[in-house]
C-alpha positions as a printed Julia matrix, in Angstrom:
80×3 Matrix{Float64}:
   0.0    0.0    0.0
   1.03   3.66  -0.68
   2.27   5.82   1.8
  -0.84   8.58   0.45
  -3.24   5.73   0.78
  -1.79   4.99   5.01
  -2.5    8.35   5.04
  -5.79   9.0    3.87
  -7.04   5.9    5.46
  -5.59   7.29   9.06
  -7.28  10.85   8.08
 -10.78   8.56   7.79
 -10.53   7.03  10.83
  -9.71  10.14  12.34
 -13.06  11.98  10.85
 -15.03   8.92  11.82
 -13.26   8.83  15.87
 -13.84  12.69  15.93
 -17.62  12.8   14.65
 -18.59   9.56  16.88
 -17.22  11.86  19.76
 -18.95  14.94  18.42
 -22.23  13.45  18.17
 -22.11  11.26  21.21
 -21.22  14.61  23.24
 -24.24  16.44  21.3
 -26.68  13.79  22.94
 -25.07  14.05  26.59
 -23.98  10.55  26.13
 -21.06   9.16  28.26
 -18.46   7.11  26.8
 -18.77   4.47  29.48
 -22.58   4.99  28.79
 -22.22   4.37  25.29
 -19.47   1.68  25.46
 -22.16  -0.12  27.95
 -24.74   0.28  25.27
 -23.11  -1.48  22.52
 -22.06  -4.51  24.93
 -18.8   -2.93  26.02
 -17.51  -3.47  29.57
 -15.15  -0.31  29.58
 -14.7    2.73  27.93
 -11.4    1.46  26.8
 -12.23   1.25  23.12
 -14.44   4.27  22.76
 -11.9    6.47  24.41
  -8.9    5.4   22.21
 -11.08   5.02  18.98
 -12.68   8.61  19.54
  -9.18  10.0   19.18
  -7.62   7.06  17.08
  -4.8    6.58  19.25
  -2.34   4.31  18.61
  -3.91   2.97  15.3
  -7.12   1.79  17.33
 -10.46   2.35  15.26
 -14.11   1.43  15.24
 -14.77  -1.7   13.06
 -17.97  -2.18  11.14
 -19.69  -3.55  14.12
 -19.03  -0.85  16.3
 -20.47   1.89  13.8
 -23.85  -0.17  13.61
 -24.36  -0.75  17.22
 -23.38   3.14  17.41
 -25.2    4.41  15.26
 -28.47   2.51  16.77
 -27.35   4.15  20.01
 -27.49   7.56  18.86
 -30.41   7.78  17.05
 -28.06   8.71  13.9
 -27.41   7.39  10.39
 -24.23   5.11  10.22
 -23.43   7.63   7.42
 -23.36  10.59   9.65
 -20.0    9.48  11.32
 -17.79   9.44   7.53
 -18.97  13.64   6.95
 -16.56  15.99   6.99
């Protein structure tokens, strides 16, 4: 793989970590709240995911389950 494709795939996870956060915080919606919601026992995930730290990022899964929690089309979190 490219070096511009790494890139624009780690600037997609990033948009997708930062408008999970953004929404979840619109809806006064914890992360341990939310990471309980989706069958989570910690926040560990949502924390790192939210801020894509370290490479960690929501999978498919997550998104749905997400996006079910917050009321919001699984399309709303790949905006810009």
């Amino acid at each position: 793989m490219q070096e511009s494709d790494v890139c624009e795939i780690d600037e997609l996870y990033k948009r997708i970590g930062h408008n999970v956060a953004n929404i979840r915080k619109s809806k006064n919606i914890s992360q341990l709240d939310l990471a309980l919601a989706i069958g989570l026992k910690s926040v560990g995930l949502i924390s790192v995911a939210e801020i894509y730290h370290n490479k960690k990022h929501f999978n498919i899964e997550h998104l749905h389950k997400i996006a079910k929690v917050l009321e919001v089309d699984m399309c709303d979190f790949f905006k810009m």
